[in-house]
C-alpha positions as YAML, in Angstrom:
chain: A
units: angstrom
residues:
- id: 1
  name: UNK
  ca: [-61.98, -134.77, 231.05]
- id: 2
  name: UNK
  ca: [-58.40, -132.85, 230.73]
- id: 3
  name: UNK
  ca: [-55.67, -135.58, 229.91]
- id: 4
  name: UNK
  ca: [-52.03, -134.71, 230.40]
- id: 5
  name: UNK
  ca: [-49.06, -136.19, 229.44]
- id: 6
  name: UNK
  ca: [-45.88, -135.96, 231.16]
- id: 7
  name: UNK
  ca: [-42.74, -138.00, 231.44]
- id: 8
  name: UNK
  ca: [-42.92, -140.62, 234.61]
- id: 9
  name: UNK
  ca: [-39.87, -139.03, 236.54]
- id: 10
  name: UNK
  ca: [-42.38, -135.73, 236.26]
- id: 11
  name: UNK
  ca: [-44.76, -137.28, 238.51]
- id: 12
  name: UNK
  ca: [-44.96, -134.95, 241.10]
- id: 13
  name: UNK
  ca: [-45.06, -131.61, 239.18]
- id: 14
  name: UNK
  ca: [-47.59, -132.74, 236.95]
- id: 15
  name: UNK
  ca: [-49.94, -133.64, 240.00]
- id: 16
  name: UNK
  ca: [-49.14, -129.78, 241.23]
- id: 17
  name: UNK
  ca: [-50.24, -128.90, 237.88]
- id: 18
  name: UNK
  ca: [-53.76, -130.89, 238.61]
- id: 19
  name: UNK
  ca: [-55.00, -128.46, 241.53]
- id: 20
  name: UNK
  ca: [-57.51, -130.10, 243.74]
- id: 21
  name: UNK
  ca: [-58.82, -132.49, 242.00]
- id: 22
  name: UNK
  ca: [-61.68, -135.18, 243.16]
- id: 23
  name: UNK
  ca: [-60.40, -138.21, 240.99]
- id: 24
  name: UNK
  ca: [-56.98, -138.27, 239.42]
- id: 25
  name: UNK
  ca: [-56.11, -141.36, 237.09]
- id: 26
  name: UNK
  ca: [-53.09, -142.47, 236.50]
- id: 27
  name: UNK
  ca: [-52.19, -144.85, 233.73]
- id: 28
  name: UNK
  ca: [-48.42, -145.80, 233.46]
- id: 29
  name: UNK
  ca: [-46.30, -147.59, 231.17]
- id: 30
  name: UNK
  ca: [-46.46, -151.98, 231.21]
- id: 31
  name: UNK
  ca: [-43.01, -152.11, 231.44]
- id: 32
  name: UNK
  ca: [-41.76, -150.34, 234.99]
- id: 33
  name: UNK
  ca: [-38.57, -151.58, 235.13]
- id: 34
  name: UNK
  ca: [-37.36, -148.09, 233.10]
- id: 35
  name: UNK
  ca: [-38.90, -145.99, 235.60]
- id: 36
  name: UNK
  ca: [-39.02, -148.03, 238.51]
- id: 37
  name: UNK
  ca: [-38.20, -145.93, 241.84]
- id: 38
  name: UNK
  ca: [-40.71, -143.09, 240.04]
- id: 39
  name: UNK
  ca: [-43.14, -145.47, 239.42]
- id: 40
  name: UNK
  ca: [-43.08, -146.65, 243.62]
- id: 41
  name: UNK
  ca: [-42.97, -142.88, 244.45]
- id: 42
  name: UNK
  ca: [-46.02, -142.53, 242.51]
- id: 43
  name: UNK
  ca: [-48.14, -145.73, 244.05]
- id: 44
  name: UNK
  ca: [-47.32, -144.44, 247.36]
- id: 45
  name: UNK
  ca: [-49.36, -141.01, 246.64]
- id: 46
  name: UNK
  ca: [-52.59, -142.80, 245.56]
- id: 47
  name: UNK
  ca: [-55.42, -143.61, 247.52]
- id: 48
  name: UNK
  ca: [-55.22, -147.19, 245.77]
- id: 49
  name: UNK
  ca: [-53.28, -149.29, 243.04]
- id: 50
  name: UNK
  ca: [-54.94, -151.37, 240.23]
- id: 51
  name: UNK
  ca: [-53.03, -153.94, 238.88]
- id: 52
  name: UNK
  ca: [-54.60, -155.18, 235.63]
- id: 53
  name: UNK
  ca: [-53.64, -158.38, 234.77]
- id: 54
  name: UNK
  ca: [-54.43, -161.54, 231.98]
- id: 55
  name: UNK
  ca: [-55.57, -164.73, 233.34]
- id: 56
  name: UNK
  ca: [-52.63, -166.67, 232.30]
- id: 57
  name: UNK
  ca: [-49.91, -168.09, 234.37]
- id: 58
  name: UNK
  ca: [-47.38, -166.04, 231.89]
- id: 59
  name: UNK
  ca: [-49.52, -162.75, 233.15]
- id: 60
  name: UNK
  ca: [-49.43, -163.87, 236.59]
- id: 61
  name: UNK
  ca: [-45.46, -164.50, 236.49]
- id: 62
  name: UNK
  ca: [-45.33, -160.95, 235.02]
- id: 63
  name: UNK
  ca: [-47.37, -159.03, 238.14]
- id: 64
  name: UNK
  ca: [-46.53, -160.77, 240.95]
- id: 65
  name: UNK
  ca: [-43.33, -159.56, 241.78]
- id: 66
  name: UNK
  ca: [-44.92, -156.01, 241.30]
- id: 67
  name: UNK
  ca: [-47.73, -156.78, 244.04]
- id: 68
  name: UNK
  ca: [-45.43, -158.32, 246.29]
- id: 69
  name: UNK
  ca: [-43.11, -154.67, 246.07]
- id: 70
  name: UNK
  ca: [-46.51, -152.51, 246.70]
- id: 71
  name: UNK
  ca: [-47.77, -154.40, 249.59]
- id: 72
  name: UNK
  ca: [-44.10, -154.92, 250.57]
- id: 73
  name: UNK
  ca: [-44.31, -151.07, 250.27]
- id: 74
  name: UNK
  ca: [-47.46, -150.92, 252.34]
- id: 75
  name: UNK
  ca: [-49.21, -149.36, 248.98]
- id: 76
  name: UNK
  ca: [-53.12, -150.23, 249.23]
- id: 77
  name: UNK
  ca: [-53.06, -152.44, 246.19]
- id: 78
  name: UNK
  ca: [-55.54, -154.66, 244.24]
- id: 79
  name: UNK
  ca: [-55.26, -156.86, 241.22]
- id: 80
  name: UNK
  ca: [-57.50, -156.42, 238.76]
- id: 81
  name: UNK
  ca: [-58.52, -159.48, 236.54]
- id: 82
  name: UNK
  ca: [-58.72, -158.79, 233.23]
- id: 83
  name: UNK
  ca: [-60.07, -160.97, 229.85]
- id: 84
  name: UNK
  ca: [-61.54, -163.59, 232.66]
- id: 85
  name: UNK
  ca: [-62.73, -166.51, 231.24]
- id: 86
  name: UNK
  ca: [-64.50, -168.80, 234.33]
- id: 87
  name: UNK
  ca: [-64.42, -171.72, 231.61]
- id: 88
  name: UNK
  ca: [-61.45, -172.66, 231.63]
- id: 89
  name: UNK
  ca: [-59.96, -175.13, 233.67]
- id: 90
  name: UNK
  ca: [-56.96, -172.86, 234.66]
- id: 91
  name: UNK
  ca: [-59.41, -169.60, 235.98]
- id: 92
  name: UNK
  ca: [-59.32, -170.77, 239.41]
- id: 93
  name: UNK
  ca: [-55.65, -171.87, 239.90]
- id: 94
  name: UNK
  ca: [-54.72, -168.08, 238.26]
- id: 95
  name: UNK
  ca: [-57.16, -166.72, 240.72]
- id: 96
  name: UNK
  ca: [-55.70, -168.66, 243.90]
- id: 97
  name: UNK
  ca: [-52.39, -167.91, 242.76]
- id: 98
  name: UNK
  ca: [-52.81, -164.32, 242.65]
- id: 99
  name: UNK
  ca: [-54.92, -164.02, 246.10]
- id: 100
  name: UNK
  ca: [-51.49, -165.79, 247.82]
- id: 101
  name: UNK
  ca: [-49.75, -162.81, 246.43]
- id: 102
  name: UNK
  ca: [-52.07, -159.95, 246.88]
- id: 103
  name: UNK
  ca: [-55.92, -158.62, 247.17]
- id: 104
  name: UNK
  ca: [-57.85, -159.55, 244.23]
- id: 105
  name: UNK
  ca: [-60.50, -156.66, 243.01]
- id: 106
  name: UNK
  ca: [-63.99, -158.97, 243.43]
- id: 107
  name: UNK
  ca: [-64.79, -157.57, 239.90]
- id: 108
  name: UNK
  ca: [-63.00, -159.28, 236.87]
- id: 109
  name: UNK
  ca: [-63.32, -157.72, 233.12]
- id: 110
  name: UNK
  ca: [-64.57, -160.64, 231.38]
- id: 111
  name: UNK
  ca: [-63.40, -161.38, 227.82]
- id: 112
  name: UNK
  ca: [-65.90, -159.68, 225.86]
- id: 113
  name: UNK
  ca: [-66.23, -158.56, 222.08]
- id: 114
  name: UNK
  ca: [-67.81, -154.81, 222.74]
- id: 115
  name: UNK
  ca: [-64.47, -153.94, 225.10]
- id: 116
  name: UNK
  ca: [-61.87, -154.60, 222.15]
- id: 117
  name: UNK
  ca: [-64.72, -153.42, 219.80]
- id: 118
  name: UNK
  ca: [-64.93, -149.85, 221.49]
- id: 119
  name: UNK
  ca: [-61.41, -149.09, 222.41]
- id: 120
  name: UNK
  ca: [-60.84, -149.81, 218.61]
- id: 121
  name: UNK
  ca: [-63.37, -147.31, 217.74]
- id: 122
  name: UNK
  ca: [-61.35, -144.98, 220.49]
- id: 123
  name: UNK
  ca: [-63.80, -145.33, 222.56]
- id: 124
  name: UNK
  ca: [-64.68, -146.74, 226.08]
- id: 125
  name: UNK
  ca: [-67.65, -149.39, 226.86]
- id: 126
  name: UNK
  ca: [-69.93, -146.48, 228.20]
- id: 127
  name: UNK
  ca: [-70.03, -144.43, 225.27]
- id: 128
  name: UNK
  ca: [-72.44, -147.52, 224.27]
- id: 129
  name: UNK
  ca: [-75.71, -148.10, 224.72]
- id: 130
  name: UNK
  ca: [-76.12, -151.18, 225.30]
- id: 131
  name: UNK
  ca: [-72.57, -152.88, 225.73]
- id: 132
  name: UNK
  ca: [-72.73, -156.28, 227.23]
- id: 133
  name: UNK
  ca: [-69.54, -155.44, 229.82]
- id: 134
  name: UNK
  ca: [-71.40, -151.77, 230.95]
- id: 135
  name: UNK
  ca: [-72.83, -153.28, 234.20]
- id: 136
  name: UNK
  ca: [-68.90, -154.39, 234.43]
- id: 137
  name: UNK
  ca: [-67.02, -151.22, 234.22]
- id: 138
  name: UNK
  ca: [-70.39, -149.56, 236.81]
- id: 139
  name: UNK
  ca: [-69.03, -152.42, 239.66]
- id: 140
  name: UNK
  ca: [-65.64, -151.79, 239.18]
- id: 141
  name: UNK
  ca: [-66.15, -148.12, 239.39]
- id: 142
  name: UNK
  ca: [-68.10, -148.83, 242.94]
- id: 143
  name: UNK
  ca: [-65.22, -151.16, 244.09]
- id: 144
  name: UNK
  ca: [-62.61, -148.04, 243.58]
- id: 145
  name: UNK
  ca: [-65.19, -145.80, 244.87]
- id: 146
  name: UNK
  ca: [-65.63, -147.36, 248.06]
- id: 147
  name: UNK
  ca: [-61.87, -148.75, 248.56]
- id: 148
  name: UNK
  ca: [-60.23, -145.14, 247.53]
- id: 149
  name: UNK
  ca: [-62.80, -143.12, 249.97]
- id: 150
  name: UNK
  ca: [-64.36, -141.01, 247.01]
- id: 151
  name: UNK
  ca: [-67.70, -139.24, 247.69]
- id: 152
  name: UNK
  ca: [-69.96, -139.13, 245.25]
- id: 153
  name: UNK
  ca: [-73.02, -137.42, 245.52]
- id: 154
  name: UNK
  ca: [-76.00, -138.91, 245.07]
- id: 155
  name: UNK
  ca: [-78.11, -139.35, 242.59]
- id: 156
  name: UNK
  ca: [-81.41, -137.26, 241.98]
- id: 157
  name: UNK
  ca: [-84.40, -139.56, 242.21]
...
């Protein structure tokens, strides 16, 4: 898969520079606030918006006023809940919280050892065999299949 790097502001050439492309990912910076009117420009043009985030109120307090700019914006957003732990007492009010805010992606990355294990290795959780969170990344990869529109073709029995 053909990665390019280009400055934020360069958003729009470097999508020219794409072609016609099926899937195009886009993974910006944590901190926006540098490159904020490039960064909305850029939401606008995508099909959909994942907003990663911890499950900690501190996380919360950091992408909220994002979400509330994107939907503000009218940009088909979702959070994304990352390092989810359902034990804790404080899982539900971080989920509530961000569901007042914006849509919530019905698939959370659960805190799991083979996901800071592989991206240490440089690697991602399918490039194992049998990585507990694999069945994880397969439903979120449905979800922003069927809320971006992409076709995929099926596959052969």
């Amino acid at each position: 898969m053909p990665v390019l790097a280009v400055p934020l502001a360069d958003w729009r050439a470097a999508l020219k520079e794409t072609g016609n492309v099926d899937l195009l990912v886009i993974d910006t910076p944590p901190s926006i606030e540098a490159q904020y009117g490039a960064t909305l420009s850029l939401c606008a043009a995508a099909d959909i918006v994942l907003v990663p985030t911890g499950a900690t109120q501190d996380d919360v307090d950091s992408v909220t006023p994002w979400m509330r700019t994107l939907t503000g914006a009218d940009i088909r957003s979702s959070f994304v809940l990352n390092r989810a732990n359902r034990r804790v007492r404080s899982y539900e009010a971080i989920r509530t919280k961000l569901l007042q805010v914006g849509a919530l992606c019905p698939v959370e990355i659960p805190l799991l050892e083979d996901i800071h294990v592989s991206a240490g290795k440089g690697l991602a959780v399918p490039d194992f065999v049998k990585a507990k969170a694999a069945e994880t990344f397969d439903a979120l990869w449905a979800y922003v299949v069927r809320e971006a529109g992409i076709r995929v073709p099926a596959k052969a029995a």
